[in-house]
N, C-alpha and C positions, 0 to 999 in steps of 0.2 A: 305555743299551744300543743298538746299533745296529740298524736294521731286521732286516738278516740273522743279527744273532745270538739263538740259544735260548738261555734260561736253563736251567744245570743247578742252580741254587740247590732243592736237595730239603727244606731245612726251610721256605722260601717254602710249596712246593707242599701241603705236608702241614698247615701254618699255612692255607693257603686253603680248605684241604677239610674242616677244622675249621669256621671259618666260614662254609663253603658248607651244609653241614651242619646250624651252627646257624638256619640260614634267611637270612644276609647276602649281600651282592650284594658283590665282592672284584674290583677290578681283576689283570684273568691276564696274564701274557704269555706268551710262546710260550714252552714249554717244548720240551726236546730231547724227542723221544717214547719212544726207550727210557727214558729214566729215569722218565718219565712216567708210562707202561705197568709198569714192576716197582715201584715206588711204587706203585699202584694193584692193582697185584695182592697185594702185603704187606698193603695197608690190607685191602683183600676178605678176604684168607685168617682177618687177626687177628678180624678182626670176624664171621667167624662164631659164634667164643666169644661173645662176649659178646650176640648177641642172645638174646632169652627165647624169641620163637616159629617156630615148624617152619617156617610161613612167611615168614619174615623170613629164617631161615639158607637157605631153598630160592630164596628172590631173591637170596640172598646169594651162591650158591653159583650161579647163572643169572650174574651176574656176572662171578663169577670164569672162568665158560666162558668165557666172551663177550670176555673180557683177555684170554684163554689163545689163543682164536682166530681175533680179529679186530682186538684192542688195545680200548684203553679211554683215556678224554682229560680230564681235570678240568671241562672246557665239558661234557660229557656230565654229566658229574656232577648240575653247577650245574642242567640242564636235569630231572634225575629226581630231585633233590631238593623239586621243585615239588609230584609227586607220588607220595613214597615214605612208607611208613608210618612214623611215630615210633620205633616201634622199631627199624627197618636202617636210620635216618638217625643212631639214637643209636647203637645198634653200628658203625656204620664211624666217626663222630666221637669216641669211645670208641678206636678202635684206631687212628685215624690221629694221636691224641695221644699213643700208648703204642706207636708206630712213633718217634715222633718222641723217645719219653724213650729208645726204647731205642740212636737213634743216638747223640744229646746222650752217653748215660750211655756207650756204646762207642766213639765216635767213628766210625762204620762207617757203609756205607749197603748195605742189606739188599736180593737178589737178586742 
């Protein structure tokens, strides 16, 4: 890839935040930001299901503002996954793998 160019590769991005997730350190590259940003806001939105507690959906949901109105970046991510609780690291790792079955299975990409 060349310097100036961003990756739109969105099963890369959703494959790293899996790992970022499970607590792995993943080589990024710059990703285009819009696609970055509605990736990230897909993963937020799914992964409020699936967490168990009020506050883990209410960080969850802090999040999703937060993408809604300032953007959100995989490097962020990496950086709150140091310190996010178990539970809304397993709900967005959980939803950004069932982001990712649901493009695989439609061939789509969502947002």
């Amino acid at each position: 890839m060349e310097n100036n160019e961003k990756s739109n590769d969105a099963r890369y991005l959703l494959a790293a935040l899996i790992e970022i997730y499970r607590g792995n350190i993943v080589f990024l590259p710059e990703f285009d930001p819009q696609m970055e940003n509605n990736l990230l806001r897909d993963v937020f939105s799914s992964a409020i299901s699936f967490a168990k507690f009020d506050e883990s959906r209410q960080t969850i949901s802090n999040e999703i503002f937060k993408c809604a109105n300032e953007g959100a970046t995989v490097k962020e991510q990496m950086e709150l996954a140091r310190v996010q609780t178990p539970d809304v690291l397993n709900a967005k790792m959980v939803a950004a793998a069932h982001v990712l079955k649901i493009m695989d299975d439609n061939k789509v990409i969502l947002s």
